[in-house]
N, CA, C and O atoms as a printed pandas DataFrame, in Angstrom:
     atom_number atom_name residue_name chain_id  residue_number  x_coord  y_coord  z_coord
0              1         N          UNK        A               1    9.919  -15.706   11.534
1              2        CA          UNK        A               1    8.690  -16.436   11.419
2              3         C          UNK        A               1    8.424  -17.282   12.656
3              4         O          UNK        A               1    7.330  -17.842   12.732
4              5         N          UNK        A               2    9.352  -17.437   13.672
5              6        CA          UNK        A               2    9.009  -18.412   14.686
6              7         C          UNK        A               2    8.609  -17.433   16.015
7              8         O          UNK        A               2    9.007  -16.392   16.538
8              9         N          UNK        A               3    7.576  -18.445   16.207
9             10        CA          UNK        A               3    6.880  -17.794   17.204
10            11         C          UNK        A               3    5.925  -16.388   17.124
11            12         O          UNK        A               3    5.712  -15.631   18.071
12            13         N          UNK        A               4    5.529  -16.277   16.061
13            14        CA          UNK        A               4    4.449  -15.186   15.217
14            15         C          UNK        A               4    3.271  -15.200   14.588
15            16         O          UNK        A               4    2.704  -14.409   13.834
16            17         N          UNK        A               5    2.947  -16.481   15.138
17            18        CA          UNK        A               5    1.376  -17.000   14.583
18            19         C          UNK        A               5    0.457  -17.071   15.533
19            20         O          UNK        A               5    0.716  -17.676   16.573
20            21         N          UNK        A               6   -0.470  -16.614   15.383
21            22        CA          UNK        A               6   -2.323  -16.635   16.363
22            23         C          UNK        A               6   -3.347  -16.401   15.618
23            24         O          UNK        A               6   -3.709  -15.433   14.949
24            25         N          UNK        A               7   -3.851  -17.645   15.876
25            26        CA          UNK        A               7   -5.529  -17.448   15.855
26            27         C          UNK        A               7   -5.516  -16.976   14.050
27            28         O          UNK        A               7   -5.851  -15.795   13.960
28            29         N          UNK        A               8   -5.280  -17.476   12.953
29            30        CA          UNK        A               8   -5.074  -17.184   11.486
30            31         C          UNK        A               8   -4.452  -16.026   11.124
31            32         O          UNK        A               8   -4.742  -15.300   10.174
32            33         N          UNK        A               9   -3.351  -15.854   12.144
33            34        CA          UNK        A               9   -3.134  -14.091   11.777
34            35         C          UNK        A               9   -1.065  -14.539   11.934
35            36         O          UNK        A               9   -0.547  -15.120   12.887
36            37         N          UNK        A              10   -0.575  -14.186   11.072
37            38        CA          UNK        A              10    0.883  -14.367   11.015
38            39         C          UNK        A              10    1.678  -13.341   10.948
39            40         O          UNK        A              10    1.135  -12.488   10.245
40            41         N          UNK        A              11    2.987  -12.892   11.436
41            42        CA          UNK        A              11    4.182  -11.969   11.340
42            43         C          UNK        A              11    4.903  -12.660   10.547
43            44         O          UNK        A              11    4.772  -13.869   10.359
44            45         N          UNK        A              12    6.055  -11.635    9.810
45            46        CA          UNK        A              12    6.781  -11.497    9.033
46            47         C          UNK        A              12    7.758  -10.901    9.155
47            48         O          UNK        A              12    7.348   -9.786    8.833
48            49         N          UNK        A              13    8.915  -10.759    9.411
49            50        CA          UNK        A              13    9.688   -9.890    9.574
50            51         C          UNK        A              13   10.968  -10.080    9.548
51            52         O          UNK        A              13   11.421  -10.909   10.338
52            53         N          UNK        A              14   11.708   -9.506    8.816
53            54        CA          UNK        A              14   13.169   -9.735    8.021
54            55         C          UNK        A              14   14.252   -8.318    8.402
55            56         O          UNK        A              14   14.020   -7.179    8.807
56            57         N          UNK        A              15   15.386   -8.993    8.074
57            58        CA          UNK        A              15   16.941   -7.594    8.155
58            59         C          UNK        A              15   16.767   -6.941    9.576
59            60         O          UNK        A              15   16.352   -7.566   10.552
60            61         N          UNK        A              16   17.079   -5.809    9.583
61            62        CA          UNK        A              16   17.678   -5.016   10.813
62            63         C          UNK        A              16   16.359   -5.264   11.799
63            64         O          UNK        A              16   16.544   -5.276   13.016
64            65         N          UNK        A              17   15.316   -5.417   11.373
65            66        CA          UNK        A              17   14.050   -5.689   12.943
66            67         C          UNK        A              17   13.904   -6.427   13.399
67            68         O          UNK        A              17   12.979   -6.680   14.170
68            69         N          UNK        A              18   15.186   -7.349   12.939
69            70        CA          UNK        A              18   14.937   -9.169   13.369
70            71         C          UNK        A              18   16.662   -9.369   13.666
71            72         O          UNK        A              18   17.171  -10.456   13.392
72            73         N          UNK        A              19   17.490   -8.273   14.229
73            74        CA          UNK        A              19   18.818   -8.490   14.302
74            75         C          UNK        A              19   18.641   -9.837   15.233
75            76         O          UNK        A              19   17.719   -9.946   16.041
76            77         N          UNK        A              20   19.970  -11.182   14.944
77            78        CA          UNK        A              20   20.051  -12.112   16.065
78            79         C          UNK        A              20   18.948  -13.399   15.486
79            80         O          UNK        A              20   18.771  -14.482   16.045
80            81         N          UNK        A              21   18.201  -12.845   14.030
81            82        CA          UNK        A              21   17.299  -14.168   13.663
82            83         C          UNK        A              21   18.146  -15.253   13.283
83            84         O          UNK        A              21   19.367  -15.383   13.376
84            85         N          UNK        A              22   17.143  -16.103   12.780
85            86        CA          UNK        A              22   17.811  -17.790   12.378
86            87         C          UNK        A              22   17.937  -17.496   11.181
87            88         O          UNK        A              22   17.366  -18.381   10.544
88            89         N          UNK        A              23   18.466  -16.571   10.346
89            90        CA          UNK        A              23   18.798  -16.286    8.894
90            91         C          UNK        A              23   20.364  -15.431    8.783
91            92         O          UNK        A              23   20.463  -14.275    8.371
92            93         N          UNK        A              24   21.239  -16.076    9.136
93            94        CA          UNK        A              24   22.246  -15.847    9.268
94            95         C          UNK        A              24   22.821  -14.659    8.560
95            96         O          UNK        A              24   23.551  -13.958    9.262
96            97         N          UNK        A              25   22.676  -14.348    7.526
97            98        CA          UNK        A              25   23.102  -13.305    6.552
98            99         C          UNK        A              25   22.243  -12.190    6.330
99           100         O          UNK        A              25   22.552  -11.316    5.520
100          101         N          UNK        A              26   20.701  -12.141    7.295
101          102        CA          UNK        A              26   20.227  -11.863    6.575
102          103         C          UNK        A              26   20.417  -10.149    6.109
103          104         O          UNK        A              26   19.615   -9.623    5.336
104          105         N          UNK        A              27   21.449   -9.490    6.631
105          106        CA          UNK        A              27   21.601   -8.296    6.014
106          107         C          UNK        A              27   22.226   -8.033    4.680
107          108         O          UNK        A              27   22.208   -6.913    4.171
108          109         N          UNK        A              28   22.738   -9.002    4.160
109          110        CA          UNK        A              28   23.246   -9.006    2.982
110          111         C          UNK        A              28   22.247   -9.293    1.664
111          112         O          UNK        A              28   21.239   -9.975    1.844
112          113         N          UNK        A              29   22.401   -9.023    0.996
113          114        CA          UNK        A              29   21.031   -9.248   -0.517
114          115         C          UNK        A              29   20.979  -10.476   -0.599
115          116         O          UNK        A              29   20.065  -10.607   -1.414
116          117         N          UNK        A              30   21.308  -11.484   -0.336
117          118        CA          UNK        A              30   21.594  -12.908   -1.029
118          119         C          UNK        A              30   20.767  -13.118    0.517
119          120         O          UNK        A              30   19.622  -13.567    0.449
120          121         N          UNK        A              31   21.184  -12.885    1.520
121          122        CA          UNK        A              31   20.218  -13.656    3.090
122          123         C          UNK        A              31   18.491  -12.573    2.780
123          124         O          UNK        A              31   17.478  -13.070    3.273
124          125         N          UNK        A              32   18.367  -11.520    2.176
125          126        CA          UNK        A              32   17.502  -10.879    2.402
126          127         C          UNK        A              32   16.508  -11.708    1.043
127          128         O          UNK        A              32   15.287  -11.556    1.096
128          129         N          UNK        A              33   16.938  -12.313    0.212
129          130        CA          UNK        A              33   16.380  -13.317   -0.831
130          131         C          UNK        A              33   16.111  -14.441   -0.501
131          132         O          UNK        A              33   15.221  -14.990   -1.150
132          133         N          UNK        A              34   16.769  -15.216    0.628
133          134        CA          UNK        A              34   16.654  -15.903    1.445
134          135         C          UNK        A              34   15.609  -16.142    2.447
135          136         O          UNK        A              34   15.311  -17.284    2.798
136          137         N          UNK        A              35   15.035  -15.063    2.925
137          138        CA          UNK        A              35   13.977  -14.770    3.925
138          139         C          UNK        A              35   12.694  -14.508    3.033
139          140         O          UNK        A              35   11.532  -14.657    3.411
140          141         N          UNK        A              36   13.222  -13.983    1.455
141          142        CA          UNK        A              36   11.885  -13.596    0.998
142          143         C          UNK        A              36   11.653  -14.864    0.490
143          144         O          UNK        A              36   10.544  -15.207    0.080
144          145         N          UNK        A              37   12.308  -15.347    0.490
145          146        CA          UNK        A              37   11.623  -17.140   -0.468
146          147         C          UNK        A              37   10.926  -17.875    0.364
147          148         O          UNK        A              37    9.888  -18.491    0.122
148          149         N          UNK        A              38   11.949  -17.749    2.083
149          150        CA          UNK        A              38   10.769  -18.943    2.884
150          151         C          UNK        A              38    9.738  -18.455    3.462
151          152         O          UNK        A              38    9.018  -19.077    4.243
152          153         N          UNK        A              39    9.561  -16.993    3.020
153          154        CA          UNK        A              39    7.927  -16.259    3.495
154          155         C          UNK        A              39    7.439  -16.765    2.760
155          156         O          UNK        A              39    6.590  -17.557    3.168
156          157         N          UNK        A              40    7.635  -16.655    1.203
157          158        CA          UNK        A              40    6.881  -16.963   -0.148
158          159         C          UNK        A              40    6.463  -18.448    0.121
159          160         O          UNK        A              40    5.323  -18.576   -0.326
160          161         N          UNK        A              41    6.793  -19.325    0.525
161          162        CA          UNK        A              41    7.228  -20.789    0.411
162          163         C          UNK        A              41    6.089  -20.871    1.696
163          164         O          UNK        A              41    5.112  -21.579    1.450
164          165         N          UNK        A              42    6.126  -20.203    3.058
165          166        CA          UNK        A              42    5.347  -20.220    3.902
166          167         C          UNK        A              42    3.333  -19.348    3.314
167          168         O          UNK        A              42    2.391  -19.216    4.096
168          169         N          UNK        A              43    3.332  -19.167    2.621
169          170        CA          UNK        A              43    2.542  -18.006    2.642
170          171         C          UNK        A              43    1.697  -18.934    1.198
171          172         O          UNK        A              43    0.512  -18.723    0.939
172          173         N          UNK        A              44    2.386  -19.739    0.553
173          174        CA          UNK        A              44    1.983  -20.647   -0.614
174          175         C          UNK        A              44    1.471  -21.874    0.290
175          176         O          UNK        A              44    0.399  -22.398   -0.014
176          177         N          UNK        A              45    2.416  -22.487    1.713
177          178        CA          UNK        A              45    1.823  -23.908    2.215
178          179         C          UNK        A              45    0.516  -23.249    2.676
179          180         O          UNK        A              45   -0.472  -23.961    2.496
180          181         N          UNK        A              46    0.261  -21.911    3.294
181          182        CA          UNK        A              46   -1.219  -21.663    3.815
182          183         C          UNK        A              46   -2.326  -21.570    2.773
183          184         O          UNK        A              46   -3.506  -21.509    3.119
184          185         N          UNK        A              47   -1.932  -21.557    1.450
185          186        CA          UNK        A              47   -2.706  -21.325    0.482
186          187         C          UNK        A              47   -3.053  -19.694   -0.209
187          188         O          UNK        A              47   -3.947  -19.532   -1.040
188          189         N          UNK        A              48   -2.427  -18.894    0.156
189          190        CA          UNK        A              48   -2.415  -17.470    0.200
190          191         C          UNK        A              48   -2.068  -17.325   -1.444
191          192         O          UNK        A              48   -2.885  -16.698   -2.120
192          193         N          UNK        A              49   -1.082  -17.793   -1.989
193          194        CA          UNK        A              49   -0.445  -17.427   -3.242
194          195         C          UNK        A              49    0.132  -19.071   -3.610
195          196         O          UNK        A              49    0.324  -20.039   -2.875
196          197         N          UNK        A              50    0.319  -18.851   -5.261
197          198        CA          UNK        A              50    0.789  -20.095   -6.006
198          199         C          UNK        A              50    2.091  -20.081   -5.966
199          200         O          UNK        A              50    2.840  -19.123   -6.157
200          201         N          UNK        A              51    2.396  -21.374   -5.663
201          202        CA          UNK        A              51    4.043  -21.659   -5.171
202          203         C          UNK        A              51    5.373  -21.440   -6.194
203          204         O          UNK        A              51    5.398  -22.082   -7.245
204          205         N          UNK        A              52    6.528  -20.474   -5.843
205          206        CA          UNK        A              52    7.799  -20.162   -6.542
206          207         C          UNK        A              52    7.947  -21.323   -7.471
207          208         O          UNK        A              52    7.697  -22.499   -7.206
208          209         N          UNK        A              53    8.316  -20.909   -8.414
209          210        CA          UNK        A              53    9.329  -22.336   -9.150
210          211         C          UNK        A              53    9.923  -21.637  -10.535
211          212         O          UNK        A              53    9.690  -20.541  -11.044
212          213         N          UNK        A              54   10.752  -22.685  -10.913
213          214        CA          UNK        A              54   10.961  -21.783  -12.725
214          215         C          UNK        A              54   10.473  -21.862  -13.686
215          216         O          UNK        A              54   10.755  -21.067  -14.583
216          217         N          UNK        A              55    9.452  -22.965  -13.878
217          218        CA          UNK        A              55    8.427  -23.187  -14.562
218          219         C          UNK        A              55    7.204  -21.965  -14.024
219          220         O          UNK        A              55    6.768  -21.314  -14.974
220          221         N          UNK        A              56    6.805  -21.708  -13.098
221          222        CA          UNK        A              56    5.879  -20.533  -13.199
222          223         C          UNK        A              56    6.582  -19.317  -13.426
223          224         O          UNK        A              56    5.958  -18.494  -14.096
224          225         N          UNK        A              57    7.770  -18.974  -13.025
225          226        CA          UNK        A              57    8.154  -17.953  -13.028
226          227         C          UNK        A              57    8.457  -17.351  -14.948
227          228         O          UNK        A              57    8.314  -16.228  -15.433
228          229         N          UNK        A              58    8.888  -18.614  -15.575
229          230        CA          UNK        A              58    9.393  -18.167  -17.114
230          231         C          UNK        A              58    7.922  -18.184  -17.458
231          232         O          UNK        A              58    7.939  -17.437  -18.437
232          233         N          UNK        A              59    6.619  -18.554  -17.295
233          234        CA          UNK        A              59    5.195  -18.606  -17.774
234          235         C          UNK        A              59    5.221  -17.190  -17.273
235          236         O          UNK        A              59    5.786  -16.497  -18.120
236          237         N          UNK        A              60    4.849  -16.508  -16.270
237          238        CA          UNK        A              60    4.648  -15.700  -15.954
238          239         C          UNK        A              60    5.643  -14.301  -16.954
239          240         O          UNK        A              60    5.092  -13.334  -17.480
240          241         N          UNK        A              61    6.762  -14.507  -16.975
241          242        CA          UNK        A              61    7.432  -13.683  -18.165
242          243         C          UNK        A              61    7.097  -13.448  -19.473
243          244         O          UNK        A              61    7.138  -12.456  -20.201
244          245         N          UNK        A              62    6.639  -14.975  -19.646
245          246        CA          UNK        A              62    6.292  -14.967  -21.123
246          247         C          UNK        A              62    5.006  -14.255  -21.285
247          248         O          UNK        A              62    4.600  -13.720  -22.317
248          249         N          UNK        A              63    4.362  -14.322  -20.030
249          250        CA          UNK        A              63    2.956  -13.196  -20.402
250          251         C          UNK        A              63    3.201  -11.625  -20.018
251          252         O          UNK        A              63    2.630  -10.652  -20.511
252          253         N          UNK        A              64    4.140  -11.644  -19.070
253          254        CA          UNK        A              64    4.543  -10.323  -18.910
254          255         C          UNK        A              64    5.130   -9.573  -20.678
255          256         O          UNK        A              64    4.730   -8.521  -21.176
256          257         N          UNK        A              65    5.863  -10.277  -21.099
257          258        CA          UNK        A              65    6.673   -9.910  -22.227
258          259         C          UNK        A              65    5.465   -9.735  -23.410
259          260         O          UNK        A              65    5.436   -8.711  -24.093
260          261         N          UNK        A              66    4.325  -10.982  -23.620
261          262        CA          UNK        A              66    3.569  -10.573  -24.458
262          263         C          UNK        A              66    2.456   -9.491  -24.238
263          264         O          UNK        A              66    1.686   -9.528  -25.198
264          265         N          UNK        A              67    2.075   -8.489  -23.273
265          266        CA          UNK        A              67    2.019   -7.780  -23.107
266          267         C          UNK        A              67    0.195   -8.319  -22.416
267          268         O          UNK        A              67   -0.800   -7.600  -22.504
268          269         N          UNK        A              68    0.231   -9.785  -21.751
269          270        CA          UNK        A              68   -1.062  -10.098  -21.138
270          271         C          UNK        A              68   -0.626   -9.369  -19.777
271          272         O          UNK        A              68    0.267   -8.569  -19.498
272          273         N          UNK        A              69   -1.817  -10.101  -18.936
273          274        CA          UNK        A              69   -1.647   -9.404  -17.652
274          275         C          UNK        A              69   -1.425  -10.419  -16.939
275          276         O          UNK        A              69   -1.703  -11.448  -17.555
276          277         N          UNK        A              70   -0.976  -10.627  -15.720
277          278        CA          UNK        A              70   -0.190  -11.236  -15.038
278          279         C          UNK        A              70   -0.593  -12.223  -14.319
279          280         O          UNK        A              70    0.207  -12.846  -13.621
């Protein structure tokens, strides 16, 4: 994420295309969950999507499970 922003337009880019990033692990599942949270986390401060948490996430189940839409 550093150094990938212009003019309202942002990069993204995680695991083997980013060998040498500031995400130490990120080839392993646990660093690759890692990178997807502080996109998510970045991509919620721009206003793009509503921000991670476990309170939205078990709401969101509970409508998944009752068979609303999402």
């Amino acid at each position: 994420m550093l150094g990938a922003e212009s003019e309202g337009g942002v990069l993204y880019a995680s695991g083997a295309a980013v060998a040498g990033n500031h995400f130490p692990a990120v080839d392993s599942f646990l660093g690759m969950q890692t990178a997807a949270l502080d996109i998510a986390a970045d991509l919620a401060r721009r206003g793009f999507c509503s921000r991670l948490g476990p309170v939205r996430s078990v709401g969101q189940w509970v409508r998944w499970a009752a068979g609303r839409p999402v």
